[in-house]
N, C-alpha and C positions, 0 to 999 in steps of 0.2 A: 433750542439751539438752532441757527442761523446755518445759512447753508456757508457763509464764508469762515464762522467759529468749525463750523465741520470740517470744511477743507484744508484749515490749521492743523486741526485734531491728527489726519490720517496723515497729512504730509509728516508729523512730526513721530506717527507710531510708525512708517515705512523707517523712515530717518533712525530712529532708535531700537528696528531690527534688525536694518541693515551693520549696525553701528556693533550689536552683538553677536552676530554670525560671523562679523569682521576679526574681531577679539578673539574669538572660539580658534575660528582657524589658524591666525599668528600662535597662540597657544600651544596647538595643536604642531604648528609648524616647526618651532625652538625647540619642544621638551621630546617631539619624537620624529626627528629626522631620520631617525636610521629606520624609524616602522615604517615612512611611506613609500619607500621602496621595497618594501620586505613583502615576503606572500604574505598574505591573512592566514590567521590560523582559523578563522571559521568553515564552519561545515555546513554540507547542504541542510541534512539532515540533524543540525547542533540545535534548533529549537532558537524561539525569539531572543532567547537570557544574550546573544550574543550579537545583537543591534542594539542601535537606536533608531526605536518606530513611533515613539509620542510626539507628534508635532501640534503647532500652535500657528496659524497664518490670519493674515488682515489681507484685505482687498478695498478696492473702488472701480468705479467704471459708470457706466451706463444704462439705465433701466428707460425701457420702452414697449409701449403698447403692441409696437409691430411685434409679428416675428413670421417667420417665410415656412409655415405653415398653412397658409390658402385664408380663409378670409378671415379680417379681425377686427374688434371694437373701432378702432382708427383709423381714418385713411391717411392721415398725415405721420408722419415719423417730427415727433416729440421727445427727443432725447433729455431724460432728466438724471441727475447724480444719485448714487446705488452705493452703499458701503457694508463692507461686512467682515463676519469673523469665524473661524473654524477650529476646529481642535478635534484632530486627526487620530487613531490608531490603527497600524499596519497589524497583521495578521500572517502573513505571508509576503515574497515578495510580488506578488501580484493583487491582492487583497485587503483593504483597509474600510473602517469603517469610521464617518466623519458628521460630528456635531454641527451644525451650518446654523449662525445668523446670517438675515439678510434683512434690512431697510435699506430706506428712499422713497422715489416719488414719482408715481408712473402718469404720466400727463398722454392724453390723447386729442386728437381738434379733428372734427370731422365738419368742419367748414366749409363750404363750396360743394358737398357731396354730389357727384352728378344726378343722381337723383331727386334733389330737392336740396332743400337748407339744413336737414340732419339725417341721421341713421341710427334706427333704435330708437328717435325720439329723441335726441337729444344732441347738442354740437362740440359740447367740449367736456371733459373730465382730468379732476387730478386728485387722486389715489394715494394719499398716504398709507405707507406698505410696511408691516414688518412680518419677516418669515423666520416661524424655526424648523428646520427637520434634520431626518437621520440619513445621512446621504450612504450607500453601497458602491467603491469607486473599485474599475479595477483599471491596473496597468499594466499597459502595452508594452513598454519599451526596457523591459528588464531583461527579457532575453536576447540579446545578440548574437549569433553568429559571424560578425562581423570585427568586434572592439571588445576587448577583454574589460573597459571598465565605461559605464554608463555617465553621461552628462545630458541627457535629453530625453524626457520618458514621453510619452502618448499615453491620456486616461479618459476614461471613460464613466462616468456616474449617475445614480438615478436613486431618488428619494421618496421620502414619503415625511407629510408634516404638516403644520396648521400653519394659515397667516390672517393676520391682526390687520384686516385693514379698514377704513374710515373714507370713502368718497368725497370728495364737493363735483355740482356737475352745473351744466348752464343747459337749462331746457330750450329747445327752438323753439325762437321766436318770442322766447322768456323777456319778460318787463323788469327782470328783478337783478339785473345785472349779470355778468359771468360770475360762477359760482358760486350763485347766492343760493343753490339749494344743498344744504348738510344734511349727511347722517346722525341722528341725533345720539346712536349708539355705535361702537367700534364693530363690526361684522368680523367674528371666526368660520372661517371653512378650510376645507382640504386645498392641501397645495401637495402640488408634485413635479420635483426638479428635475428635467434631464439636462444632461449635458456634458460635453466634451473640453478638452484641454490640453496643454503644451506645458515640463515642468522644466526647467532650466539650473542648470547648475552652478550656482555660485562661488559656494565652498561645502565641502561635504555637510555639515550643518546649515546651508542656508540656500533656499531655492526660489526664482523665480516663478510665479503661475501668467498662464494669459488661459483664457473661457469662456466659455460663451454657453448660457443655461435659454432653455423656456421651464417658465412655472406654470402649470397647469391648474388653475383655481376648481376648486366643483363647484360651481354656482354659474348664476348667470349677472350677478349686479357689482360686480367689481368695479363696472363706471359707473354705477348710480343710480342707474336706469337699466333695465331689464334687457337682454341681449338677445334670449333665446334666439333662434338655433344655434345663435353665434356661441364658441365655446368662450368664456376667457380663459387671457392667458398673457406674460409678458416675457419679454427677455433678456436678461442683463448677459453686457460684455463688459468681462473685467481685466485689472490687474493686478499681481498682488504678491507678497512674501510672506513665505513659510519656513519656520525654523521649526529646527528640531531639536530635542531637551536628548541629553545623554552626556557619557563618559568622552574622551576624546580616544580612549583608547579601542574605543567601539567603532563597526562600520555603525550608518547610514541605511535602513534596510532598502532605502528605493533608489542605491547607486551602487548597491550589488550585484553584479550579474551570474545568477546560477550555474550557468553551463560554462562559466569560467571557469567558477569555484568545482564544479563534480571534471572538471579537464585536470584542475591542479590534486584532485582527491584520487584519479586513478593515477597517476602518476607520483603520488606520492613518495619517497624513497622509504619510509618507514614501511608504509602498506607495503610497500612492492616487497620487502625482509619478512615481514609476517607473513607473508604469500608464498614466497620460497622456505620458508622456515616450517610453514602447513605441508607443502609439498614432500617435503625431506621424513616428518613425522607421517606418513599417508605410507610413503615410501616402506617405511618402519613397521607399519600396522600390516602391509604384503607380502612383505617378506618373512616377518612371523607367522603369517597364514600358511604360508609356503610352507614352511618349517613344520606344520603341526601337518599338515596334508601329508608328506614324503614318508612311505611306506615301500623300504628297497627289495623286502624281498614277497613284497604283495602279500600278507599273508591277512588282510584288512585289520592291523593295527598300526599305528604310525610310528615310526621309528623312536619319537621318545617317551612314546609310553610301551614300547616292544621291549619286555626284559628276556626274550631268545629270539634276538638276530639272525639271519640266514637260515630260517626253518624251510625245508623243503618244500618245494611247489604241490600245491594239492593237499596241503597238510591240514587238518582242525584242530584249529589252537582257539584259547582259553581268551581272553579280555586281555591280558597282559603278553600273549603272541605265543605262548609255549604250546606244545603239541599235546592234546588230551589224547592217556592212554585209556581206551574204552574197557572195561572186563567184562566178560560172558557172564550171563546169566542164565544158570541151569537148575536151578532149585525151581522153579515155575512150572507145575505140570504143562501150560497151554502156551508154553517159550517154543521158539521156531528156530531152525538152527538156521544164523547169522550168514548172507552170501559175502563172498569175499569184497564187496565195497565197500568205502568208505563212510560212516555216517555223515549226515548232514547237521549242522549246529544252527541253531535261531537264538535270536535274540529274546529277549523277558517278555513275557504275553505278544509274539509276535509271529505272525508267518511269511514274512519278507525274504526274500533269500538276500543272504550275505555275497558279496564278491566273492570273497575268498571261497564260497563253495560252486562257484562258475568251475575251474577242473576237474575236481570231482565230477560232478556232474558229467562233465563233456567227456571223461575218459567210460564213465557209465554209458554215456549215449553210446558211444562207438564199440564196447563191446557186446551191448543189447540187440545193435544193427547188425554186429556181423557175425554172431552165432546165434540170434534168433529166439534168446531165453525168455521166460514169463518168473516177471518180479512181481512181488508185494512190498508195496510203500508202506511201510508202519510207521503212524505219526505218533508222539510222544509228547508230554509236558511234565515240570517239574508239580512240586504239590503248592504251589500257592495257588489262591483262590479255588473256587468249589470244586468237585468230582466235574459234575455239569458243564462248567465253564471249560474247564481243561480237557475235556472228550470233544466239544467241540476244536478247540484249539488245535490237538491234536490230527484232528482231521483235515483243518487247514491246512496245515502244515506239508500232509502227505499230498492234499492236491497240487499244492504250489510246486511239490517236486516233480509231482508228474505231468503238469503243466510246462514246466520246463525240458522235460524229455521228449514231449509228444514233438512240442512246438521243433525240438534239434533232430527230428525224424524219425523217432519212434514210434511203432504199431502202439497205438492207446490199447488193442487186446491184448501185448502182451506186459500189460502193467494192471495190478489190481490194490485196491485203497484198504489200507485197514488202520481204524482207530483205536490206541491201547489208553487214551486218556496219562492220568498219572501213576496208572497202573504200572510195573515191571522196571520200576527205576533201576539204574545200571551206576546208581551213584547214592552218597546220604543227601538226603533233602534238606536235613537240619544244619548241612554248610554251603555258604554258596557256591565254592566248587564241586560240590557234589549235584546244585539247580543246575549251573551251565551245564554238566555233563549230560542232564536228564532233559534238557532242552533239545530233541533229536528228531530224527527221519532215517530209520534204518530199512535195509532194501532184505528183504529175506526171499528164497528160494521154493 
């Protein structure tokens, strides 16, 4: 193919994408005028399903030995024709990842070199070039703070990939004319594309590119002749249109601007109903806490599980708030006659003291203070688990009371510990209100 059938070829594939981008958008424009004013309903967080990110773009431009990098195969700038092809997928709106053809013809003339009649050995090359790689782009211009909807992005990319290329070169001082020396075989080696770009917005399916790459060769005979220390390397400036494949009913993922879309996601009027709607149920879940906490006449059960209401301050009541009546026990040779206090009540395998025996207590403390008596704290448990277990228990039980007396300013001499285990129950074990009762701390004399 000729360079002037080539120039046919892209003129006619620019012509016949523009020509489809064109169609898409009138389409686009007839069957949904009421959507493009309307918000989008996508979301930041909705996942790819809800663009269009597959794009397909052609180029041309300029491929040249120079590039402003610091020294190169060339000292003359040889501008030769560069074409190529892509096919793109976005990722995110910042992230895409792009198939890259590239051929042409990289011509270099190092003619007049001030140093002599060549460089490198050689005065002139041209380079039949094809590249393929995998290019990594990412864009700039998706986020704005400025314009709620994107027509201009800034990108950025860099590659990795082989190119196909084949020299002719003219040695100095060569008898055999200019570029009478060929490669006799096509040379593969590494190539590596960097480069930057400008995307331009057409219509949401169809975008202009301008760019500008250097490919980076690993080798040193890309002219034909051997370069070393010189790197090669060349650089095409292009231009070119990219379309993109999708629904019309779909955005465009690299003409959406995120912080638009998360502006219109808090603001939403639905979220903002489910927001107050949460609040109202949060509301609901407090005020039932409320309701289970509210204990009117302190007796540490809550009012709706209190089946006796307004029980006297100081009272020992049962799980259900009623007052346990205690009875004497006198059948025990090694029983102690009972001092006028009130027992203490614990909870199931526990030595915590209850609120509810906070007055007790404190009416104990203040008569121990001001007439100077010597108690014994007998602790108690009911019969589950072992003998063992429950003597200690019991002992607990009595420290903990006396612990709270010393701490309200009682003489610790005049309080002494005594453990009965689940010995001298004042209740039947075989009913649980007979265990609550025997769950105690009696103050004897």
């Amino acid at each position: 193919m000729n360079y002037s059938t080539l120039k046919k070829t892209v003129a006619l594939s620019v012509v016949s994408l523009m020509a489809l981008g064109a169609a898409k958008a009138q389409t686009s424009t007839d069957s949904t005028k009421t959507v493009s004013s309307a918000t989008s309903s996508a979301k930041v967080f909705g996942g790819l399903g809800q663009y269009n990110h597959i794009s397909i773009g052609i180029n041309a431009g300029m491929l040249s030995g120079q590039t402003p990098l610091g020294n190169n195969v060339t000292t003359h700038f040889t501008p030769e024709l560069g074409y190529g092809v892509s096919i793109r997928d976005a990722f995110s709106h910042f992230f895409s990842l792009s198939l890259d053809y590239l051929g042409g013809t990289v011509k270099g003339n190092n003619d007049g070199y001030q140093y002599g009649p060549s460089k490198f050995g050689g005065i002139d090359y041209k380079t039949k070039t094809n590249a393929v790689s995998l290019n990594a782009i990412v864009n700039f211009g998706s986020v704005s703070f400025l314009h709620r909807a994107n027509a201009v992005n800034f990108y950025g990319d860099a590659g990795y990939g082989l190119d196909f290329y084949k020299p002719k070169f003219d040695l100095a001082g060569g008898t055999e004319g200019a570029f009478a020396n060929v490669y006799s075989n096509t040379v593969k080696e590494v190539v590596v594309p960097v480069g930057v770009g400008v995307k331009f917005k057409l219509s949401d399916a169809l975008a202009l590119n301008f760019g500008y790459k250097v490919n980076f060769i690993g080798g040193y005979n890309f002219a034909g002749y051997h370069s070393y220390p010189t790197q090669n390397r060349y650089s095409y400036s292009y231009g070119g249109l990219e379309y993109t494949f999708g629904s019309s009913a779909k955005k465009n993922i690299d003409w959406v601007n995120p912080i638009a879309m998360m502006y219109d996601e808090l603001y939403d009027a639905a979220l903002r109903q489910e927001v107050e709607a949460l609040k109202g149920r949060v509301t609901n879940v407090e005020t039932a806490v409320a309701d289970l906490k509210k204990d009117s006449d302190g007796d540490g059960v809550s009012d709706q599980f209190d089946k006796c209401p307004n029980t006297p301050a100081g009272s020992v009541v049962d799980g259900s708030g009623c007052v346990i009546v205690f009875p004497k026990d006198t059948t025990k040779k090694d029983s102690v006659k009972a001092a006028p206090y009130s027992n203490i009540q614990f909870e199931f395998d526990s030595s915590v003291l209850r609120t509810s025996s906070y007055p007790v207590l404190d009416a104990t403390s203040a008569d121990l203070r001001a007439t100077g008596k010597t108690l014994t704290v007998a602790g108690y448990a009911s019969s589950e688990g072992t003998a063992a277990h429950n003597m200690r228990l019991s002992k607990d039980r009595a420290n903990s009371v006396k612990t709270y007396l010393v701490n309200s300013g009682v003489d610790a001499k005049h309080l002494k510990i005594k453990a009965f285990g689940e010995t001298h129950p004042i209740a039947d074990n075989s009913t649980e209100e007979g265990r609550v009762a025997n769950r105690r701390v009696e103050f004897h004399q």
